[in-house]
N, C-alpha and C positions, 0 to 999 in steps of 0.2 A: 950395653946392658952390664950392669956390677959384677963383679964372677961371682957365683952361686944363687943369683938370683932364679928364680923358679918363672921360665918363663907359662903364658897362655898356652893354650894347645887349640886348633880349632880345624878340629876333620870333616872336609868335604867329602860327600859320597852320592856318585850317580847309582842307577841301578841299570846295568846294564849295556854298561858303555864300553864299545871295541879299545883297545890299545891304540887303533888308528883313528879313532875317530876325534880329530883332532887336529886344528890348522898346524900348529908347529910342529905336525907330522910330516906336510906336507898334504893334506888332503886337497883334493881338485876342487873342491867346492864348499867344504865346512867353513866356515867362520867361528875361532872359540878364542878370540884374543884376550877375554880373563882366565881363562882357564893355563892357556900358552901362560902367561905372565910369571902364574907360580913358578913354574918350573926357569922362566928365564930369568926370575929372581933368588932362584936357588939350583936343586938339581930336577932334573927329570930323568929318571930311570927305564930307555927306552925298549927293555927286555922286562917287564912285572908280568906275573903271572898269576891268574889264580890259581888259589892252593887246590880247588873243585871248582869248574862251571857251574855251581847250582844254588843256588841265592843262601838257603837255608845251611848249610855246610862250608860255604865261603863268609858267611857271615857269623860263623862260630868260630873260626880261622880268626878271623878281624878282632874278635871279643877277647879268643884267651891265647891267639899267638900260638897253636897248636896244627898242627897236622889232620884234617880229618879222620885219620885211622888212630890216631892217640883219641881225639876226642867224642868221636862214636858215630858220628853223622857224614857218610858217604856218598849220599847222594840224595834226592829229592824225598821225606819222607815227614809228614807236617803234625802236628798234635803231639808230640812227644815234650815231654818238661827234660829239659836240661840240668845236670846234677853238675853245675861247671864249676872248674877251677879257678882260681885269680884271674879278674878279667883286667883288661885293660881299663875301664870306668873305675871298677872296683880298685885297686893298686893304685893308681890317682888320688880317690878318694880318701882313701888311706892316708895318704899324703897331703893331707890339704887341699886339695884339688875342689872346687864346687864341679859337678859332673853331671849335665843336661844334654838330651839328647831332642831333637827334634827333629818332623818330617818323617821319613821312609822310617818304617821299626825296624829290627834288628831279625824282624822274621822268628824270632824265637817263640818258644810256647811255654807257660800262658801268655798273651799278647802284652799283658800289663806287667809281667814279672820284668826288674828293671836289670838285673845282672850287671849291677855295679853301677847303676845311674841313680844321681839324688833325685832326678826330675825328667818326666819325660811327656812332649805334649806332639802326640804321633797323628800319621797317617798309615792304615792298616784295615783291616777286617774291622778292628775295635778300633775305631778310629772318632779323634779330635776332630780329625779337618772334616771326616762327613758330616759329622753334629754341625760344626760351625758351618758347613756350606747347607746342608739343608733349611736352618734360619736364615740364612743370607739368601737363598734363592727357592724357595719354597715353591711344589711342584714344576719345579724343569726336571726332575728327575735325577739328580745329581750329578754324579762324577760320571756314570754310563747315562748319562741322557739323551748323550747324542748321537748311541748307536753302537757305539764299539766297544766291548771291555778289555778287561784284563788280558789276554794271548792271543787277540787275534791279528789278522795280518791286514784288515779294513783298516783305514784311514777317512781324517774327516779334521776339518777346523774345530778348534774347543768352540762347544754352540755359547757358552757364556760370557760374560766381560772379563776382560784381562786377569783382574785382579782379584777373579775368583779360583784361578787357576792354582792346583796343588802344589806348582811350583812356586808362584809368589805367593802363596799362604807360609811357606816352608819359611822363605827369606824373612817374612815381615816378622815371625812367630822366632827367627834366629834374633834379630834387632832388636824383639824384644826383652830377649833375655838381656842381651847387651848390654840394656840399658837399664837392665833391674836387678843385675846381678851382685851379690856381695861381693864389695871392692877390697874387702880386708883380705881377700884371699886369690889364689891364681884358678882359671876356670882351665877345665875340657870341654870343650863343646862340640858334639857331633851335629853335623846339619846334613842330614842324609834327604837326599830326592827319591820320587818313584818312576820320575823320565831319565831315560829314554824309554826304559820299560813301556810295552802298550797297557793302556788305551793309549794310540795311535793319533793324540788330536792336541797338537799345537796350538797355543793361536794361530788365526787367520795370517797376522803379519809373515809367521815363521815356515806355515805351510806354501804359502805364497810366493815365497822367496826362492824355497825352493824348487819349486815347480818351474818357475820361470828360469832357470837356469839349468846350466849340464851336469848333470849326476851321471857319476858312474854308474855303470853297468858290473851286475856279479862275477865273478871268481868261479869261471866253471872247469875242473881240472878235467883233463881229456879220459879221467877216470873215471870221474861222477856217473850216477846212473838217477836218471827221475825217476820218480816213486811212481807204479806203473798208475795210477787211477789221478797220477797230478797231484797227488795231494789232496783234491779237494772233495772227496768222500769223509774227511776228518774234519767236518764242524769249519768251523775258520779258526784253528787256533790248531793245525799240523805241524810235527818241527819237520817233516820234507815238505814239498808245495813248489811246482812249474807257474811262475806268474811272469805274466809278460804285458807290454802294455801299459795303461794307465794304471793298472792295480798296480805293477811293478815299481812305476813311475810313484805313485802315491804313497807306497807304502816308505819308499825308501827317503823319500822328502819330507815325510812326515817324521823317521826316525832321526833326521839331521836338524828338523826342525824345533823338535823337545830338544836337541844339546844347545842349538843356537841361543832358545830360549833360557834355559839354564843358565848358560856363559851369560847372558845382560842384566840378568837377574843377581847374580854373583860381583855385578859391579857396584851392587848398593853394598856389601857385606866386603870388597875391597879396595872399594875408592882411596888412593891416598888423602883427600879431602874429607870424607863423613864417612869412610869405613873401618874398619877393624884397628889398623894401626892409630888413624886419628884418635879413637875413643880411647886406647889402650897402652897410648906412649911407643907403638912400635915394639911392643914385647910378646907377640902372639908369635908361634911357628903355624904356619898354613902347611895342611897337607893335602892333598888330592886325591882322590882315587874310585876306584866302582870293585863292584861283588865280583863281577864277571864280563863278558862281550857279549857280542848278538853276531851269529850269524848272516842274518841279512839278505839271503837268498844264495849267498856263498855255496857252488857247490848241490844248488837244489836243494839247500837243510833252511832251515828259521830255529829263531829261539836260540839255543845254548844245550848243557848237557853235555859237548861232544871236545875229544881235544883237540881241536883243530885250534888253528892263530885266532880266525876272529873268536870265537866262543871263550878260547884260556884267559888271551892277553889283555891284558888292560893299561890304563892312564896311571901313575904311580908319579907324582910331584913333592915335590917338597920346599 
């Protein structure tokens, strides 16, 4: 690259993906060898932390490179309009930068305020991808069609075809900009995901996979105390909850199965053949990362919120 050249920028973001959860951890059973790649083609940062476990406040952290207590938002608290500072989209912009974001929003409020993005085609409450999936699949019910939504600890195969899935809607709606983007200038592109995050439904391939093999079992420290009622007095969506068994078994194949799915999907947007570098002369910097971890039964807790390793730490590549 010439020195001074302004390279691409192109940030991957899971939502809700462990620091460990990640083959070039060493995990017993993940498979994520695009995601491993980044970091073996540059650095991986095996101590990242979020600044807050909690999407909405780790995701204002990510925007304007602040501290939660400088920037107001401390923990889970939603409908609030942001009065923010130079964000990262924005200071790009600035600079030349074309700045699209797509997939996962940024969790901010209003849903469509873009804080620093020229363009942004999301999946969200106010969401792109549910318009575009309810034309596409008109009465299955959508995105919760097939029984599970947003927090809970159920698991289930995604009931629709592959490539209805919010995860490759994310990639193909990234390729698209790709390949529609003004080339007189260098872009930012954020391609943020809503998996691992539940709903809980892989494809079939991904849940399958892992079922039929050996997953770990949770992280119970000789301290932990279960929640006296199990947990399961709270809806299906508790962050404490005793699961054992096939719920166990499901839930947690099913959270390895959204990353798996992820990472293959990732291979279309980094193929050295038809991915990012081929379209771009190799001038893009790739970086990695997620808001926050997931619990995962660690300890009798689900969900996040708490500062424990799996909820803080995360994937940080570059």
């Amino acid at each position: 690259m010439p020195a001074g050249e302004r390279p691409n920028i192109l940030l991957i973001m899971t939502d809700q993906q462990r620091g460990d959860a990640l083959s070039i951890e060493g995990h017993p059973c993940l498979l994520t060898p695009n995601m491993d790649s980044i970091g073996g083609a540059g650095v991986r940062f095996s101590r990242a932390y979020s600044t807050c476990p909690s999407c909405i406040a780790a995701r204002r952290s990510i925007l304007s490179g602040q501290f939660p207590a400088t920037h107001g938002m401390v923990g889970y608290n939603d409908g609030i309009e942001w009065d923010a500072p130079p964000t990262l989209p924005s200071v790009l912009r600035d600079n030349g930068y074309q700045t699209h974001l797509v997939g996962r929003s940024m969790h901010q409020h209003p849903p469509r305020k873009r804080y620093g993005f020229d363009s942004m085609v999301v999946d969200g409450w106010d969401s792109d991808y549910k318009q575009w999936l309810a034309e596409q699949a008109p009465h299955s019910g959508g995105w919760f069609g097939g029984g599970v939504t947003h927090n809970d600890w159920t698991a289930r195969p995604w009931h629709l075809a592959d490539h209805l899935h919010a995860t490759n809607w994310t990639v193909e709606q990234a390729l698209r900009f790709t390949a529609t983007r003004d080339p007189s200038c260098p872009f930012f592109l954020a391609v943020s995901f809503i998996a691992p995050h539940p709903p809980l439904q892989p494809p079939a391939f991904y849940m399958d996979r892992y079922l039929r093999g050996d997953i770990p079992e949770p992280v119970i420290g000789d301290w932990a105390q279960p929640p006296e009622d199990d947990g399961l007095g709270d809806d299906v969506a508790p962050s404490g909850l005793v699961l054992t068994g096939e719920r166990l078994r499901s839930t947690r194949a099913a959270y390895y199965g959204l990353i798996n799915h992820v990472d293959d999907q990732l291979r279309r947007l980094l193929s050295p053949i038809l991915g990012i570098d081929a379209t771009t002369g190799r001038d893009t910097v790739v970086v990695f990362t997620s808001d926050h971890g997931e619990m995962l039964g660690d300890h009798y807790l689900w969900r996040k919120q708490v500062p424990y390793e799996p909820s803080a730490r995360i994937p940080l590549m570059f």
